[in-house]
PAMAR-791767 format. One record per residue (C-alpha): residue in one letter; chain; x, y, z. Coordinates in pm, whole numbers, plus 50000, padded with zeros to 5 digits. Each point is the difference from the previous one (the first is absolute). Example, Ala and Ser with C-alpha at 12.3 -4.5 7.8 and 13.67 -1.06 7.14 Angstrom:
2
<rec res="A" chain="A" u="51230" v="49550" w="50780"/>
<rec res="S" chain="A" u="50137" v="50344" w="49934"/>
! end
This chain:
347
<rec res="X" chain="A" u="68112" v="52070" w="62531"/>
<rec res="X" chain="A" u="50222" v="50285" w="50085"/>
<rec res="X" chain="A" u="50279" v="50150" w="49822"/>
<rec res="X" chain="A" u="50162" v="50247" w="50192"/>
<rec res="X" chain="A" u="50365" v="49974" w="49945"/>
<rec res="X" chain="A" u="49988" v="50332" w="49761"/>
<rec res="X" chain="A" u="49772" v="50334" w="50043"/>
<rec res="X" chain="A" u="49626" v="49956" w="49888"/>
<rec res="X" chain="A" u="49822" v="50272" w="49767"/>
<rec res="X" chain="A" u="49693" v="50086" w="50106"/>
<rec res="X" chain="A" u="49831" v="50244" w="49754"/>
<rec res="X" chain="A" u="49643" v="50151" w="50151"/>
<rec res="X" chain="A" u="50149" v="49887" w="50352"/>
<rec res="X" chain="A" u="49833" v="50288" w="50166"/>
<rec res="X" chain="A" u="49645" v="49925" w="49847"/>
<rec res="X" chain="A" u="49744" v="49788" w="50171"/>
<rec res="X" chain="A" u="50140" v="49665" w="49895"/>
<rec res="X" chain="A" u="50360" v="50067" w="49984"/>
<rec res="X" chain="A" u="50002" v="50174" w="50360"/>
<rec res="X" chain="A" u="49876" v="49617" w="50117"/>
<rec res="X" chain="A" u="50292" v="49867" w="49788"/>
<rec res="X" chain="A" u="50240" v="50215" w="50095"/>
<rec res="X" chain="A" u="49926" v="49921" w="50413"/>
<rec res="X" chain="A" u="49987" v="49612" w="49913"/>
<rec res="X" chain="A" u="50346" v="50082" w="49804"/>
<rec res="X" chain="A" u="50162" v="50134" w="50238"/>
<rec res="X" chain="A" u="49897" v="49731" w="50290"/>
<rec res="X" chain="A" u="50155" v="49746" w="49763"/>
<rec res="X" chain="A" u="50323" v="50153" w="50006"/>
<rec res="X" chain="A" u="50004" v="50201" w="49670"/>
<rec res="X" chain="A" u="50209" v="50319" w="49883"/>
<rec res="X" chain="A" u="49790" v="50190" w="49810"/>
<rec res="X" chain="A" u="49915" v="50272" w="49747"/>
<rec res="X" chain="A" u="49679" v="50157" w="49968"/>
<rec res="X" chain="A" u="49909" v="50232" w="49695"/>
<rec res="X" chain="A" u="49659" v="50158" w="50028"/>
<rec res="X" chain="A" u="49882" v="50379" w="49887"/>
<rec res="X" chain="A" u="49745" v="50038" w="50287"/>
<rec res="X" chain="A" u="49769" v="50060" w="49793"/>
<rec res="X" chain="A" u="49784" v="49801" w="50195"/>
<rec res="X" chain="A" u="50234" v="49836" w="50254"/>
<rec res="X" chain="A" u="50085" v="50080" w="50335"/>
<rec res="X" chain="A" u="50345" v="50168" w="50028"/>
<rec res="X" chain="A" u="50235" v="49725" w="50210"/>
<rec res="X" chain="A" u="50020" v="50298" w="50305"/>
<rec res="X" chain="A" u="49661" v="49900" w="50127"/>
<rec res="X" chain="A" u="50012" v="49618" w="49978"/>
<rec res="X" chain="A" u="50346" v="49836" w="49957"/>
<rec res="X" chain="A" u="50206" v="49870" w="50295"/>
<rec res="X" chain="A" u="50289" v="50166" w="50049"/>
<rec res="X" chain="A" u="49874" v="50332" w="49867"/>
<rec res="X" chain="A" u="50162" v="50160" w="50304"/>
<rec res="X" chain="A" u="50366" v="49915" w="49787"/>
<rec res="X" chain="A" u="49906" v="50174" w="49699"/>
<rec res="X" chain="A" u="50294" v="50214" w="49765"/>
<rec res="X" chain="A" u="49957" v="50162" w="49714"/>
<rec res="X" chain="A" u="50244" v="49887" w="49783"/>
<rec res="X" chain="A" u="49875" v="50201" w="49606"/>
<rec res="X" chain="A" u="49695" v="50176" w="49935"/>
<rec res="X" chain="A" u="49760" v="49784" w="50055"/>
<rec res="X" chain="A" u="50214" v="49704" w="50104"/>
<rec res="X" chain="A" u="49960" v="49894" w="50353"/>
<rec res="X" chain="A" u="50199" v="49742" w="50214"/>
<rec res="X" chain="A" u="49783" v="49817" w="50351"/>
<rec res="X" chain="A" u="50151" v="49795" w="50244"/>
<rec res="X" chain="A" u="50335" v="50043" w="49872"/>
<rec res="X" chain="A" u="49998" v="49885" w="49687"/>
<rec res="X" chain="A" u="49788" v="49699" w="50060"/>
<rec res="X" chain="A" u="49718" v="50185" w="49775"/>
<rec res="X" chain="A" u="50066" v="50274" w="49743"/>
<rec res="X" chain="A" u="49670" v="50214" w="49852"/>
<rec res="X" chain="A" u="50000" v="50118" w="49688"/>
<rec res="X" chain="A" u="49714" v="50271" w="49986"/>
<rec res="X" chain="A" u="49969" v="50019" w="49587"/>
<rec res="X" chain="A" u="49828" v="49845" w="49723"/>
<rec res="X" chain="A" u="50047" v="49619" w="49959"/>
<rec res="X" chain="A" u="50044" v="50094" w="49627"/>
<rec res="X" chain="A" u="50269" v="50254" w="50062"/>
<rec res="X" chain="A" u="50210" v="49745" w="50224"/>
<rec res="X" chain="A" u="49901" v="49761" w="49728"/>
<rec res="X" chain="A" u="50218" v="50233" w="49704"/>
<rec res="X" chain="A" u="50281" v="50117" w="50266"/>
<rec res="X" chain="A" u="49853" v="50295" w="50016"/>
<rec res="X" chain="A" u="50015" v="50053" w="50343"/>
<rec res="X" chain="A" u="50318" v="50119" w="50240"/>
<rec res="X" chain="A" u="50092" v="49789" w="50250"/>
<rec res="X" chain="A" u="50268" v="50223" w="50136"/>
<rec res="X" chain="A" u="50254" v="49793" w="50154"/>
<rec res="X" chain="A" u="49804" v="49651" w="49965"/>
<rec res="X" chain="A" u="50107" v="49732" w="49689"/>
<rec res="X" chain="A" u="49693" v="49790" w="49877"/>
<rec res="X" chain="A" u="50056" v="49663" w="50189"/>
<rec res="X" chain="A" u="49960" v="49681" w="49847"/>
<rec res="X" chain="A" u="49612" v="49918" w="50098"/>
<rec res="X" chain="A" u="49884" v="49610" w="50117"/>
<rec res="X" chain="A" u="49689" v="50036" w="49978"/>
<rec res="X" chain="A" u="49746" v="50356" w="49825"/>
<rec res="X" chain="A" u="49639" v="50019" w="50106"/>
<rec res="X" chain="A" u="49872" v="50132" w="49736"/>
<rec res="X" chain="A" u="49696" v="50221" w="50184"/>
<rec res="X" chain="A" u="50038" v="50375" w="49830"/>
<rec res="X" chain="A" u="49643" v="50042" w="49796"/>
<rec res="X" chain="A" u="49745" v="50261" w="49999"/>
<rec res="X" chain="A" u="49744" v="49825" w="50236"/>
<rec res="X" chain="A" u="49631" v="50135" w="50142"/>
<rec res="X" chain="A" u="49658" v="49900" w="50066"/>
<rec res="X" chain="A" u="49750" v="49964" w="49742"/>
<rec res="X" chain="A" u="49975" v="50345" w="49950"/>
<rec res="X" chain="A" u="50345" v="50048" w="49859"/>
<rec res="X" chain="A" u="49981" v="49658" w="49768"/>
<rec res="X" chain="A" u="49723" v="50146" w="49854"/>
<rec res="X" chain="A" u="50033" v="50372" w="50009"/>
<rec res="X" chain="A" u="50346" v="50066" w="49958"/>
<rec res="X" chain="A" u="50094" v="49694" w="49727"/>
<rec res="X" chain="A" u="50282" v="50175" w="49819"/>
<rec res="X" chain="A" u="50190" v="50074" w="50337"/>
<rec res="X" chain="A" u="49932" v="49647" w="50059"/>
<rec res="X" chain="A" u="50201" v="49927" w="49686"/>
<rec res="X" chain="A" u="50279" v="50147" w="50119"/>
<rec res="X" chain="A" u="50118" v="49609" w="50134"/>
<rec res="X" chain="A" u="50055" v="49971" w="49637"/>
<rec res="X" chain="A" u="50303" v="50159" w="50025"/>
<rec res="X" chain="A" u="50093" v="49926" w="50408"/>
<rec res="X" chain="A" u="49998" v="49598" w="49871"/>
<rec res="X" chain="A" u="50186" v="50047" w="49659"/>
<rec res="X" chain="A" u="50281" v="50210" w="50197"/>
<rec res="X" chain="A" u="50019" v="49736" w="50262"/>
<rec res="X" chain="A" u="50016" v="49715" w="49773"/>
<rec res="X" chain="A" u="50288" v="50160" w="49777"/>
<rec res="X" chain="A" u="50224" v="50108" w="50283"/>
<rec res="X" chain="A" u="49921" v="49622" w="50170"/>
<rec res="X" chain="A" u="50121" v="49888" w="49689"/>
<rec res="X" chain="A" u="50316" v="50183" w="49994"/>
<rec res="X" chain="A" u="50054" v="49938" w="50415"/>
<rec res="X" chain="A" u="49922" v="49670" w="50032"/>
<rec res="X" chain="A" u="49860" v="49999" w="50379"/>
<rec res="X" chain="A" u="50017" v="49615" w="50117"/>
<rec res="X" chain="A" u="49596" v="50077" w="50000"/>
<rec res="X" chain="A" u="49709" v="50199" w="49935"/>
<rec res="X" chain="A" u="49662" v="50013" w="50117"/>
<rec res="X" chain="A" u="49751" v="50171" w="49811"/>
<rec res="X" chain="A" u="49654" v="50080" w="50148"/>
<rec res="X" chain="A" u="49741" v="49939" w="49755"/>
<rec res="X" chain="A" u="49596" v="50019" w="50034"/>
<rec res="X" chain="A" u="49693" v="49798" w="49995"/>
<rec res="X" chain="A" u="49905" v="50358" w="49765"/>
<rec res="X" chain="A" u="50213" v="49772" w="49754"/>
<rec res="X" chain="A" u="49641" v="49724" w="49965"/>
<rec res="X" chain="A" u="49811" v="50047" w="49723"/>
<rec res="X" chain="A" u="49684" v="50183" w="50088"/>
<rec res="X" chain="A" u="49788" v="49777" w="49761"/>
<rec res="X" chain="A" u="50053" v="49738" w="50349"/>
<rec res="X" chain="A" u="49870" v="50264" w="50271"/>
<rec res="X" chain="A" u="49696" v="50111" w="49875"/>
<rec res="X" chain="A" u="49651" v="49955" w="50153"/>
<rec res="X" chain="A" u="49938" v="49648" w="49788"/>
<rec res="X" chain="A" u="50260" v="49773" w="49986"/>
<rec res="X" chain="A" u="50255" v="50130" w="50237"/>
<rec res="X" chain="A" u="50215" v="49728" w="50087"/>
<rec res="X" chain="A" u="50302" v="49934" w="50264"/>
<rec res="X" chain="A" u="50319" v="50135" w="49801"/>
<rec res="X" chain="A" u="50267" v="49768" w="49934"/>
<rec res="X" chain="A" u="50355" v="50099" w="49894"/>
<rec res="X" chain="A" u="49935" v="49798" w="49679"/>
<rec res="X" chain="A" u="49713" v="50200" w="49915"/>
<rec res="X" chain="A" u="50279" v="50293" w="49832"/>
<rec res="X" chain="A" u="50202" v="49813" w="49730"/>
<rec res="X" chain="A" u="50272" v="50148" w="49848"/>
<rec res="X" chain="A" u="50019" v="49881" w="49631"/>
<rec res="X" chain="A" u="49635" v="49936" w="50064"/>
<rec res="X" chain="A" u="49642" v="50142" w="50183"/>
<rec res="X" chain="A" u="50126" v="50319" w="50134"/>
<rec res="X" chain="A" u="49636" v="50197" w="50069"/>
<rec res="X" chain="A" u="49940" v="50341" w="50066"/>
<rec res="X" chain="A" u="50120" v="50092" w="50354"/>
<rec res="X" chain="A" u="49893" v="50252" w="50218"/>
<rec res="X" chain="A" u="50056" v="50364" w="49845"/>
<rec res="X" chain="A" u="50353" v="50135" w="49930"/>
<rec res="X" chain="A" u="50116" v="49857" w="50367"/>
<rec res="X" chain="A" u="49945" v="49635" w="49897"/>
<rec res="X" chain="A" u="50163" v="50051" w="49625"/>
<rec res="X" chain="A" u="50307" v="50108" w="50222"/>
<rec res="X" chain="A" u="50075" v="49767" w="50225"/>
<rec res="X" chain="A" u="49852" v="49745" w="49715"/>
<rec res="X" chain="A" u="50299" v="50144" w="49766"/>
<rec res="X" chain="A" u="50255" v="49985" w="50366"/>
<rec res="X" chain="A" u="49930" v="49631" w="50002"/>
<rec res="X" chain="A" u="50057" v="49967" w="49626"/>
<rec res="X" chain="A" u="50351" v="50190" w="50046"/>
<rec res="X" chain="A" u="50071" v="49786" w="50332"/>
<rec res="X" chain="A" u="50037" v="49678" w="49767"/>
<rec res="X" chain="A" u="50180" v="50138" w="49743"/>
<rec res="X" chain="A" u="50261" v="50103" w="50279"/>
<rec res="X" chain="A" u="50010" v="49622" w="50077"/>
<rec res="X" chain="A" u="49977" v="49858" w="49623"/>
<rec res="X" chain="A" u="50244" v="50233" w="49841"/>
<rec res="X" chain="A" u="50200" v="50135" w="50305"/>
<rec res="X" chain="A" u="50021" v="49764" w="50260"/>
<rec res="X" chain="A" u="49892" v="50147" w="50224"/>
<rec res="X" chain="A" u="49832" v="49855" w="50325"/>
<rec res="X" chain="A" u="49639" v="50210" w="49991"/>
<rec res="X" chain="A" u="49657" v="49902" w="50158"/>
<rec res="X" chain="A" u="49680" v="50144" w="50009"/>
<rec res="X" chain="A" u="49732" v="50037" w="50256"/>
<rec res="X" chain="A" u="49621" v="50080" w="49892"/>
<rec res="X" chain="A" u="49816" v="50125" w="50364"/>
<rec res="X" chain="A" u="49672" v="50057" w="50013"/>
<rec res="X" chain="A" u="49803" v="50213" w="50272"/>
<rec res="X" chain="A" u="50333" v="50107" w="50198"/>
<rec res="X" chain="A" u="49888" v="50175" w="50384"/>
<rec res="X" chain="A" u="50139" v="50069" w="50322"/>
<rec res="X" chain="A" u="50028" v="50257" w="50265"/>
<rec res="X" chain="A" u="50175" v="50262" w="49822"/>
<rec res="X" chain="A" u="49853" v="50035" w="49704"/>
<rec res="X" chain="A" u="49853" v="50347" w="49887"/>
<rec res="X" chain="A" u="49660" v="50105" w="49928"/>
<rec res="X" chain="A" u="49983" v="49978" w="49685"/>
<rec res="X" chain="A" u="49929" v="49591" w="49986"/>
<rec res="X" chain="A" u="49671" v="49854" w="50107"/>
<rec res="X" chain="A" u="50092" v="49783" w="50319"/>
<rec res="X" chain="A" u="50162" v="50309" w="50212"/>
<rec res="X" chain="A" u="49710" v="50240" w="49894"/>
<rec res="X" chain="A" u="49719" v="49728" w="50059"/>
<rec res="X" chain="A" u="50162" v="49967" w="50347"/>
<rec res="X" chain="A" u="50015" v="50380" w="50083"/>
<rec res="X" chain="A" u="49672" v="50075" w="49914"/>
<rec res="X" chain="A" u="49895" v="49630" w="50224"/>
<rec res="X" chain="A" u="50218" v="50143" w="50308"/>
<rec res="X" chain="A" u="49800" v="50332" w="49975"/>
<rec res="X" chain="A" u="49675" v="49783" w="50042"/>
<rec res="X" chain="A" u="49873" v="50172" w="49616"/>
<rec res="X" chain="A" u="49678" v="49918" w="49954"/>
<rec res="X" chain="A" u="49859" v="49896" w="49702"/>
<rec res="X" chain="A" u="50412" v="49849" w="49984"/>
<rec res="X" chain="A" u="50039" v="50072" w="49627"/>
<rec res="X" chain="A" u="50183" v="49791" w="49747"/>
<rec res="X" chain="A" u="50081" v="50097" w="49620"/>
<rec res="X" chain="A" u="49779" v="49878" w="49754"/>
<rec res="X" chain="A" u="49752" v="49710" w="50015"/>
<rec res="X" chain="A" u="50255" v="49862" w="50301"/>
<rec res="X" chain="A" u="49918" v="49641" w="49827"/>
<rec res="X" chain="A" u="50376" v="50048" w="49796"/>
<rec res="X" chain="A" u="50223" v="49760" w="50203"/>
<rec res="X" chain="A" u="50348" v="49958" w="50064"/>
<rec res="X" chain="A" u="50293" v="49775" w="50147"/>
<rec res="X" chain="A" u="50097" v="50175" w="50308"/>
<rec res="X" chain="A" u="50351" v="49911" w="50100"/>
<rec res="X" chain="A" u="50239" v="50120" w="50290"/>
<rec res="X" chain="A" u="50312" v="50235" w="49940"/>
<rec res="X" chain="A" u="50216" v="49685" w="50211"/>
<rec res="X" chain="A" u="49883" v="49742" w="49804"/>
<rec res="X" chain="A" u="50033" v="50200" w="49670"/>
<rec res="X" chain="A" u="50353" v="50051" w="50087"/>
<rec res="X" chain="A" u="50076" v="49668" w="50151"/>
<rec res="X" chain="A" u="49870" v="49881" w="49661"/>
<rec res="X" chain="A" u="50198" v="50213" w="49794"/>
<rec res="X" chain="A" u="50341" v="49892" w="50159"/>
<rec res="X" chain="A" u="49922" v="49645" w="49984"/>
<rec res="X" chain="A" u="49901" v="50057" w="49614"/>
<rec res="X" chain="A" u="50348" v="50151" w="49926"/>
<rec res="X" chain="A" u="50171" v="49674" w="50154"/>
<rec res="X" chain="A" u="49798" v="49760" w="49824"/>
<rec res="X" chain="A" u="49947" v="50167" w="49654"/>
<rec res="X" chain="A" u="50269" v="50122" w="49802"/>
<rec res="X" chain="A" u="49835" v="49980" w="49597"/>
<rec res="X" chain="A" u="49846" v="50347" w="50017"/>
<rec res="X" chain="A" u="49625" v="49817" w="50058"/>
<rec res="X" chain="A" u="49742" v="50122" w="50211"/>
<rec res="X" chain="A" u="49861" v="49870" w="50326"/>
<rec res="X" chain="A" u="49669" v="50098" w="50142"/>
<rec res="X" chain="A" u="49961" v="50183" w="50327"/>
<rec res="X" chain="A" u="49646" v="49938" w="50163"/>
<rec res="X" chain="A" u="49799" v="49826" w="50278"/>
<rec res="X" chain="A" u="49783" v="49830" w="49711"/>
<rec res="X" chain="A" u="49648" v="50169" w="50158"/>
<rec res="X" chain="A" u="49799" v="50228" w="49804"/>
<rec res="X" chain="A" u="49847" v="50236" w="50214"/>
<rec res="X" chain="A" u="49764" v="50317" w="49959"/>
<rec res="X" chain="A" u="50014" v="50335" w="50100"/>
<rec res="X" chain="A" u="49652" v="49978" w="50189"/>
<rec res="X" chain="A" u="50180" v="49686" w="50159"/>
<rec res="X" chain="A" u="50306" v="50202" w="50100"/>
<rec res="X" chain="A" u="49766" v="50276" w="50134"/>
<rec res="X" chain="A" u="49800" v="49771" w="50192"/>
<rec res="X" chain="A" u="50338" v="49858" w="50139"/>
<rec res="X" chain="A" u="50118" v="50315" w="50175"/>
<rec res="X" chain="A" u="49673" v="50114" w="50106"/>
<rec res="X" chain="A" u="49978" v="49627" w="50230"/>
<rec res="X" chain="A" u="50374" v="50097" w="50092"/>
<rec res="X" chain="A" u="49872" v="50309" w="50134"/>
<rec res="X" chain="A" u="49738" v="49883" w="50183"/>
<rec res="X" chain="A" u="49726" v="50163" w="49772"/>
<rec res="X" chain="A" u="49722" v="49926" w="49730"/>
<rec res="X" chain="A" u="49950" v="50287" w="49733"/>
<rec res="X" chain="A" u="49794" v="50030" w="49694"/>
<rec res="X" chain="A" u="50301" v="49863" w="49726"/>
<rec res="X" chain="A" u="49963" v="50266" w="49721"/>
<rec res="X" chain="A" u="50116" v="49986" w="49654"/>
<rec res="X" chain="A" u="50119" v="50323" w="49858"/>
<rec res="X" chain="A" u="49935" v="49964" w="49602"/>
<rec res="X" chain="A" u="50188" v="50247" w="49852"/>
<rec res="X" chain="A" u="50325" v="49915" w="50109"/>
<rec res="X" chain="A" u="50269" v="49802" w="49805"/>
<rec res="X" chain="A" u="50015" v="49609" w="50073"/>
<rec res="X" chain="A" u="50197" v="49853" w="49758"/>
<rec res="X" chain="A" u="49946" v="49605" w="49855"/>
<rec res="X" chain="A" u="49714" v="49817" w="50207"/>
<rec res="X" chain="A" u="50196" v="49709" w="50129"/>
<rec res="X" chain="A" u="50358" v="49942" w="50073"/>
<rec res="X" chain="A" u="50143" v="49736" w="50184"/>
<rec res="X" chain="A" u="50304" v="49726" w="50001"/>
<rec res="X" chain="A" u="50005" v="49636" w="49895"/>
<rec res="X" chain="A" u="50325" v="49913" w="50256"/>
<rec res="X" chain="A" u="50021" v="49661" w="49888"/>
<rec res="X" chain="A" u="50318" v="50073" w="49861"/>
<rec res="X" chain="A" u="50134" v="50239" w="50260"/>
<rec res="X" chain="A" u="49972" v="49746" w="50249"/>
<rec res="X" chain="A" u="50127" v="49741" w="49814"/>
<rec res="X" chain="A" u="50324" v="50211" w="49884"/>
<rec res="X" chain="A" u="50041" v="50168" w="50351"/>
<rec res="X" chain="A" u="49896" v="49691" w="50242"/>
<rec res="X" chain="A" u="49799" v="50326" w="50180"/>
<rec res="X" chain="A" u="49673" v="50190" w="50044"/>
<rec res="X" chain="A" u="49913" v="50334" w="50149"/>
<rec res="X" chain="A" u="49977" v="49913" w="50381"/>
<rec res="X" chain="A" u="49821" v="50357" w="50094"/>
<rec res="X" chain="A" u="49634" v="49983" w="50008"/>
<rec res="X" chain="A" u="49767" v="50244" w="49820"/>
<rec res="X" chain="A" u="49838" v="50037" w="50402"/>
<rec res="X" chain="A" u="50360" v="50069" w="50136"/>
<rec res="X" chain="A" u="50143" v="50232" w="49744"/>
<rec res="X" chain="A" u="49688" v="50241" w="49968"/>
<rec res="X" chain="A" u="50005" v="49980" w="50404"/>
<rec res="X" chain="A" u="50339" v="50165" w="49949"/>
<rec res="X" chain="A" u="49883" v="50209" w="49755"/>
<rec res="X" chain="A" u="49696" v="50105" w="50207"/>
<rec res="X" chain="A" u="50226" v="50104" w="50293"/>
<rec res="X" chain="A" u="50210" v="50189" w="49817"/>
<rec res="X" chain="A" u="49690" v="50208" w="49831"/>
<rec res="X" chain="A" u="49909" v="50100" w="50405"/>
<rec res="X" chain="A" u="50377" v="50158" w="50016"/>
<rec res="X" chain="A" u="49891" v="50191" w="49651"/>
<rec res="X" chain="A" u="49671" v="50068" w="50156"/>
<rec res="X" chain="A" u="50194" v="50160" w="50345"/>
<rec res="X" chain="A" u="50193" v="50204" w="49735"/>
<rec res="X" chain="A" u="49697" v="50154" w="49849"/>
<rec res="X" chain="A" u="50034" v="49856" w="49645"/>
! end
């Protein structure tokens, strides 16, 4: 499953997601190269191991744990063109790119902000043209369930997704705002890497990603604040009857390293528990974690997004021989004890 004979690329390694990739990385032995703007990440001082080692070795280009990581604080795009100075440092040979670098947010930002959002436009068509010209041994690029059409997740008719359900040379849909249409076209440029490149690519399409670190901005973190301060009503963003498929951080990444062994074609694997469940339900969950019973509120006017999104993982399981092993009970426990150290910090 692991390829760690040359340095990995992570792009977006100090986001959410890639900060859980990078640790899991680096436990397996991995070199590595992160490239990530901050724009939302965390900068490597406050989390990666090591960080006591740290030299700068260009402006901008830092070396931890003696060379064992090396942070490139810049624009994925920028690193992308060779537009960036390394100083001293030669662009290795990469095994294996995680292709994370995107312009991510809650729902706010998918909706609000759309034409930022299309800046992954460009992130994916730069990545794709200098993979082509590199030739890493392989490349992971992180997809969405945004990618569905939206016709599937409405109030009537919504129906367990299946990777078939997008067809290239066939049923595409409409997906989800100018996010999905990106990582809809980052899948479509992932197998023409493969069918006119060779190169080894695979895509992974999670759905409701969570864990203890991720910001306020997403629903399961903020629902679990406002449960450890014992709110009451507990409020939830529109009719709290839109559902999701909650998965763990761990198994999301588990999943996505397992993916890039077993898929190499540039197709898409689904990322999911295979549960639907609502916002009210989610609510409900933390409140019984805390040991309390408010009034669940909806809050109308807020933006939701499609009604109903969740995974068939009939073919993840069969193309992995694996399942998320982190219960929805267990990983918003973990959740809900971090949101008592935000609550201690006065957030």
């Amino acid at each position: 499953m692991f390829n760690n004979s040359n340095p990995a690329l992570v792009t977006g390694g100090c986001g959410f997601v890639g900060r859980h990739l990078t640790r899991r990385l680096l436990k397996e032995g991995y070199q590595l190269w992160i490239v990530d703007d901050l724009s939302i990440g965390l900068h490597p001082d406050e989390w990666l191991p090591g960080n006591d080692k740290r030299k700068e070795i260009a402006a901008g280009v830092f070396e931890y744990d003696d060379g064992g990581v090396i942070f490139v604080h810049g624009d994925a795009r920028d690193f992308f063109s060779s537009r960036i100075d390394l100083g001293t440092l030669e662009e290795p040979a990469f095994g294996d790119v995680f292709h994370f670098a995107a312009v991510v947010g809650g729902r706010l930002t998918i909706d609000g902000n759309p034409l930022a959002v299309a800046i992954d436009l460009a992130l994916d068509a730069l990545c794709f043209n200098w993979a082509v010209q590199k030739t890493p041994e392989r490349l992971l690029y992180a997809s969405s369930s945004a990618a569905y059409p939206v016709d599937l997740q409405g109030e009537d008719g919504a129906v367990a997704l299946k990777e078939s359900d997008i067809e290239f040379g066939g049923r595409l849909g409409q997906p989800d705002m100018t996010y999905g249409w990106s990582k809809l076209t980052g899948e479509y440029l992932a197998r023409i890497a493969h069918q006119h490149y060779g190169l080894h690519t695979a895509c992974v399409r999670p759905f409701s990603g969570y864990g203890e670190e991720q910001d306020l901005t997403y629903p399961v973190p903020s629902i679990a604040l406002r449960a450890a301060k014992r709110e009451a009503p507990l409020t939830v963003w529109g009719s709290g009857l839109q559902g999701r498929d909650f998965v763990h951080i761990d198994d999301c990444i588990e999943a996505a390293l397992r993916v890039l062994a077993a898929v190499n074609d540039g197709s898409a694997v689904n990322i999911g528990s295979g549960k639907l469940i609502n916002f009210r339900e989610v609510a409900r969950l933390f409140a019984t974690l805390e040991g309390y019973e408010p009034e669940i509120k909806p809050v109308e006017d807020k933006p939701v997004g499609v009604h109903s999104r969740y995974a068939d993982i009939s073919h993840m399981k069969e193309v992995l021989d694996w399942e998320p092993t982190i219960s929805i009970e267990e990983g918003f426990g973990r959740v809900l004890r971090v949101a008592h150290e935000r609550k201690a910090q006065g957030l």
